[in-house]
N, C-alpha and C positions, 0 to 999 in steps of 0.2 A: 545512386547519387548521394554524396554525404552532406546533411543539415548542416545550412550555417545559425542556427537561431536552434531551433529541437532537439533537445534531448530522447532518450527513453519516456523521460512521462514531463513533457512540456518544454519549458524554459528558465534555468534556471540556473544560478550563479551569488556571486558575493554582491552584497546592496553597493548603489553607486561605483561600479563597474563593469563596464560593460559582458556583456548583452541586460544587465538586471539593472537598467536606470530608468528613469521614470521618461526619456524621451521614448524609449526602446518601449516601456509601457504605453506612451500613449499611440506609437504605430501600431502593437498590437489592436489596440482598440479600433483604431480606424481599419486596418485591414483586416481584422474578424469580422467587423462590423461590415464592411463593404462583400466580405466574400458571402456573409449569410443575410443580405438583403434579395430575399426569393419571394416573388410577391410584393400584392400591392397593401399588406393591412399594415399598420405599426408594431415598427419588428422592438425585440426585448430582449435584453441580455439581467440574467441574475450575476451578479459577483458577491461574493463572499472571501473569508478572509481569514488566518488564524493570528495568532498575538503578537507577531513581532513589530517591534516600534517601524519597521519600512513597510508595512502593510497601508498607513493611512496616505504614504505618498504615492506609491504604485496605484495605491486603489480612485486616488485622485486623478491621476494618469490616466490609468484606464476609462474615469468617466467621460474624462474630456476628451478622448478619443473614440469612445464609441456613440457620443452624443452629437459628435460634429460630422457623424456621417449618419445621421439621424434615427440613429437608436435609442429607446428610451432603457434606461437602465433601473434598476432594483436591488440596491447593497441591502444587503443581510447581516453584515458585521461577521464578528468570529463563528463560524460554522465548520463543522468539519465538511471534510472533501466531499465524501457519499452523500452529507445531505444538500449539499451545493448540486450536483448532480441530482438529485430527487427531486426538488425543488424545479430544476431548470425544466424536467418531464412534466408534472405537476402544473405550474403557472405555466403551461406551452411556451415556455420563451424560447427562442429561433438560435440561443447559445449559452451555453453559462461558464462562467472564470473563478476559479478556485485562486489563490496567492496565497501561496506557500512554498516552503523550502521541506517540509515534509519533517524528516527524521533530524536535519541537519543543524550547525548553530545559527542561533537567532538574526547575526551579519548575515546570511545567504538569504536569499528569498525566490521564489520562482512564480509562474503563473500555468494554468493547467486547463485548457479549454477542454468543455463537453459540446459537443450537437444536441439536436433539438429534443434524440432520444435519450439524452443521459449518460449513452456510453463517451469515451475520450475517443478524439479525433482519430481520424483515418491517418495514414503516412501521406496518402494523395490530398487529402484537406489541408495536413500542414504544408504541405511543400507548395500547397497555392498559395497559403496565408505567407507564407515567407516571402515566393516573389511579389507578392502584393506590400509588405513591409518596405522593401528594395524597391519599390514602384510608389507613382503619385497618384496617389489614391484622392478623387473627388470629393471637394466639401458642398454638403450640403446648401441650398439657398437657406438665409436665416430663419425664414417663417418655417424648416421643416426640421430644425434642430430637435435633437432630442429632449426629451426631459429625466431627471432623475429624481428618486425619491429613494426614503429607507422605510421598510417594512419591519414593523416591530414584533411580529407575530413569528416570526421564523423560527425561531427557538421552541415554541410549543409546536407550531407543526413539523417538525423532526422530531420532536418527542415521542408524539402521537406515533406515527409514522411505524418509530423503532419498537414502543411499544406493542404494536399490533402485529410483531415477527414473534412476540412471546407467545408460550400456549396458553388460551384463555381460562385453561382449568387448572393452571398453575399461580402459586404466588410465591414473591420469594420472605416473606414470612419467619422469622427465625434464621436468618442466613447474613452474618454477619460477612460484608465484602469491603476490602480494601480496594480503592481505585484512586487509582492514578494516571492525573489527563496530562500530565506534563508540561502543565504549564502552558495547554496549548487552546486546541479550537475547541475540545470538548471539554472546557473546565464546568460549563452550566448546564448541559444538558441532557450529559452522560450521569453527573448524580443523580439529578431529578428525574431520570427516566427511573432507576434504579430503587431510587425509595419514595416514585408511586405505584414500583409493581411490589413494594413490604419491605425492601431490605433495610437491613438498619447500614447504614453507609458511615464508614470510617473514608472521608478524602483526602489526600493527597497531591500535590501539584498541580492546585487551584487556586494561584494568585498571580497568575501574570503581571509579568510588570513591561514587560516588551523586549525584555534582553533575557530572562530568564525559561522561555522554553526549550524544551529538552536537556536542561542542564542540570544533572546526575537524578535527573528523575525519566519514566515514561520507558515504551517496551524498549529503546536502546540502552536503559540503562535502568534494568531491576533490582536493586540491591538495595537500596531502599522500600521499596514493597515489600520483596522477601522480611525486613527485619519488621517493617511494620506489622504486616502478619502475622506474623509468631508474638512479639510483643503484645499484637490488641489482641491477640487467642481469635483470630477470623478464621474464616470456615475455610475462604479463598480469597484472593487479587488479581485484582484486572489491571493493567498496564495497555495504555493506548499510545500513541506516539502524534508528534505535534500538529498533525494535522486528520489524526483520531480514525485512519482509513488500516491503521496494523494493528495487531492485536497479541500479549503477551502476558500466562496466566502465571500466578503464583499458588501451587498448592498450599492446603492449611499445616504443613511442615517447611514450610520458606522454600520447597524445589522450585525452581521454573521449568516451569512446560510451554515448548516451542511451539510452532506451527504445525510439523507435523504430527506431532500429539494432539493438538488441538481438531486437527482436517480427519484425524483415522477418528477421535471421537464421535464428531458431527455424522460422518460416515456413516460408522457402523448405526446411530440412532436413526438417520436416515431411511438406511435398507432395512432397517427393523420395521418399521411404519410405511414400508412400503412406497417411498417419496423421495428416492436415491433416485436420479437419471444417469442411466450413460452405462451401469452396472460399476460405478468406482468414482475414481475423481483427477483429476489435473491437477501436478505440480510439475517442476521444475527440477533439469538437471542435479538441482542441489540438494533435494529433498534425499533423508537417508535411505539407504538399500533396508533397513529396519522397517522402515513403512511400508516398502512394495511387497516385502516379505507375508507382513502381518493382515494385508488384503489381501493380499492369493490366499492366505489360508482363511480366509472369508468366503473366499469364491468373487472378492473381487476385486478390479482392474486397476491400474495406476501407467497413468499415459502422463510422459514428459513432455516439457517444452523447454525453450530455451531462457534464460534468466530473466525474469520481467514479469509482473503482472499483466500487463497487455498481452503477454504471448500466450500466458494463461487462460485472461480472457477469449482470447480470440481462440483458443483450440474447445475452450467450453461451448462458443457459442457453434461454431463450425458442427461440431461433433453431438451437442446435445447430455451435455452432462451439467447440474447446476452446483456442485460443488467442485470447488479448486483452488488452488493459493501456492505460499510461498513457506520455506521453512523460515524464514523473517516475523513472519504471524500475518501476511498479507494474504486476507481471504476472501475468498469471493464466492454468493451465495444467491446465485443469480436468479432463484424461485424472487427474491427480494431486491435482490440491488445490481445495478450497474458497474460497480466498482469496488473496490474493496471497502469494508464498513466495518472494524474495530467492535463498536457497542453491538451492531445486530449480531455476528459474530460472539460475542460473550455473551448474549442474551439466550443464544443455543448452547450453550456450556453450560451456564448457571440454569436452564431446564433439565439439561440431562444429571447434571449433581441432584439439581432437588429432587426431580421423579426417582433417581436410583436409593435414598436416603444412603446414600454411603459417603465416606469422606474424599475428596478430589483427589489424592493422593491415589487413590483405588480404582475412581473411576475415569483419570485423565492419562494415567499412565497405561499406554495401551501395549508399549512393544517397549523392549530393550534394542535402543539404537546402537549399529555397528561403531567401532572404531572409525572416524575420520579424523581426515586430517588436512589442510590446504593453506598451501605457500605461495607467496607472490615472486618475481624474480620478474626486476624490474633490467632493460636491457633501454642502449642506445640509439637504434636505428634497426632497420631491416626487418627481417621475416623468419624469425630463429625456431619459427613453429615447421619450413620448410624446407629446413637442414634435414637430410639424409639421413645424419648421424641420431639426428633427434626423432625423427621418426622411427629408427629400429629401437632403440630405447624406449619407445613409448608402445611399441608394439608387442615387445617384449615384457614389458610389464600389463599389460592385456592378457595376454596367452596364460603371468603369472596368478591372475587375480583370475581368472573365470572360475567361476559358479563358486566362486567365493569370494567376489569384491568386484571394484566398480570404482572406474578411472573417469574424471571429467577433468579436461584441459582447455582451456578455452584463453582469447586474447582480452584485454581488458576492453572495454566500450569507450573509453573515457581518458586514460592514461597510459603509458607505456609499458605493460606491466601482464605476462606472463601468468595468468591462475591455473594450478596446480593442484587438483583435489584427489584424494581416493581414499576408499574408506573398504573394509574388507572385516574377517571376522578377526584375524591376526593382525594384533596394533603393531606388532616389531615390522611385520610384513610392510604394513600401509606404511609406514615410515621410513623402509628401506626404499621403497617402490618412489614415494614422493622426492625423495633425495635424488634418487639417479636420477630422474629427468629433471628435477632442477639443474642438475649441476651439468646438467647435455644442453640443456637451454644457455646457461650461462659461457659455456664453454662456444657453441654454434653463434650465440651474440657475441661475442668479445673482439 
């Protein structure tokens, strides 16, 4: 059955247009709030929030919606997503709401509920909460309205928090790091996590002003770190993204390393210390053929899913493995967190640099990633994935790539638009191979 309100990871769209208006926030509230009143104690919802100027009207929205169905609520202010989720396990609250647009511009906004355990809702949770949005949901009598307050203390306990995923016999001490929160939820908490475990911290896209997050800073857009780095002479840079849950490093020669450099790192320190589950890790269709490569010749395993962090999660938690993510830098480190966590995530990078004493450049580059390559071919109407003609062409460049490359063709989620990937050890190949089924695609839509 297709969402009319839920995305892949919540709800979310352009501020003051629907579904992302503040009336649309404040039914959220009421029908979160009414679907997770179980029991008889005073139920509690945490929200949090990251810097964009529509966060204080959604976030208003929200209270007044989940207090009129007599929940008491607990804003946190700018917090990244994972420690919203920590938080929400932590104070036992019965829900918690993240408001963010995540990677995207400052105009968008979204909202992103967790249960009571921390992880993000079921598809069966949403799909109650939505007919309850479209339904008249009950107000409270007055004497049992909610109440709200703000907690000042949040910011030290996620710090705390992240801190205590460091190893305790490490400091970072001599380790000069460039970070960059983009402007976003982690501009306070992600430095000072950082330089009280020694680092001398050079920041970066720590001034919010409400329009400027993610804007040419933060992991979508490194290029600014890279120059930073090499300019201040830093060891490394950490790149988070606006709602500090991805994560994206800068070696001390300005490369960036991706996710799955980052996940084959963790990895292998992992299985080294004997505290790898699962014998490998979760990622995603898009992760390169270079990393499943680079753990088999470890002895271990690389199980995909389909594009999403939830799908990640959810084949982690199924299967029993605590490391998984995204080649995006979306990782997940489930000995620790619920969701994907940016800082705890870099805070296992910047152990394994320090304890290695080698430069990042040596110790982050784990494999040489294949050729890829991926085109969109955007079409009109219909179903040009179950034209005939377009399946022998795609089957045909299967049969071309085996045991030397790797075709991922998938429909878009979101838009009408045709994704086209393959990546192999021959770039002229991967290039030929991505062209003919684009041009089957376009030909079968026209």
């Amino acid at each position: 059955m297709a969402r009319k309100y839920f995305g892949t990871d919540g709800i979310r769209g352009a501020t003051n247009v629907s579904p992302m208006t503040a009336q649309m926030a404040m039914k959220v509230g009421m029908a979160a709030g009414a679907y997770f009143q179980r029991g008889n104690h005073r139920h509690r919802v945490v929200i949090g929030k990251d810097t964009r100027l529509s966060g204080y009207m959604l976030e208003s929205a929200l209270v007044a919606g989940f207090t009129s169905v007599g929940m008491d609520v607990v804003m946190v202010g700018p917090m990244p997503t994972p420690a919203v989720a920590m938080l929400t396990q932590s104070m036992r609250a019965d829900i918690g709401v993240m408001i963010s647009a995540s990677h995207n511009p400052y105009a968008d906004n979204g909202i992103k509920l967790f249960g009571p355990d921390g992880y993000k809702l079921s598809d069966e949770a949403e799909a109650a909460i939505e007919a309850l949005i479209d339904g008249d949901v009950p107000l409270v009598p007055s004497d049992q309205i909610g109440r709200a307050r703000r907690i000042e203390d949040a910011q030290g306990r996620y710090i705390h928090f992240a801190k205590s995923t460091f190893p305790e016999n490490l400091r970072l001490d001599g380790m000069r790091v460039v970070l960059d929160c983009a402007n976003g939820a982690a501009y306070k908490v992600a430095p000072s996590a950082l330089w009280e475990l020694g680092a001398d911290v050079v920041a970066i896209g720590v001034t919010p002003d409400g329009t400027n997050i993610n804007d040419g800073v933060g992991s979508t857009a490194p290029q600014m770190l890279a120059e930073t780095v090499v300019a201040s002479g830093a060891d490394i840079g950490i790149a988070l993204d606006g709602d500090a849950d991805r994560l994206i490093v800068v070696d001390e020669t300005g490369t960036i390393v991706d996710g799955d450099q980052l996940m084959a790192t963790i990895a292998a320190s992992w299985a080294r210390q004997g505290r790898l589950a699962g014998g490998g890790l979760v990622a995603t269709v898009m992760s390169n053929l270079g990393l499943e490569r680079h753990l088999a010749a470890q002895g271990l395993g690389l199980v995909r899913t389909a594009v999403g962090d939830r799908h990640v999660l959810e084949k982690m938690r199924c299967s029993g493995y605590n490391v998984g993510g995204e080649q995006s830098g979306h990782i997940i480190l489930s000995d620790y967190a619920t969701t994907g966590d940016g800082l705890v995530a870099a805070l296992q990078i910047l152990a394994e640099v320090k304890r290695s004493g080698a430069p990042a450049s040596e110790v982050l580059h784990r494999f040489e990633p294949l050729p890829q390559l991926l085109k969109n071919v955007r079409f009109a109407g219909g179903k040009p994935l179950d034209d005939e003609s377009v399946k022998a062409v795609i089957a045909e460049a299967e049969a071309e790539l085996a045991g030397k490359g790797r075709l991922v063709i998938r429909p878009s989620g979101t838009e009408p638009v045709i994704r086209v990937m393959a990546e192999g050890d021959d770039p002229a190949q991967v290039e030929q191979v991505v062209d003919r089924i684009c041009d089957a695609v376009r030909k079968a839509a026209a």
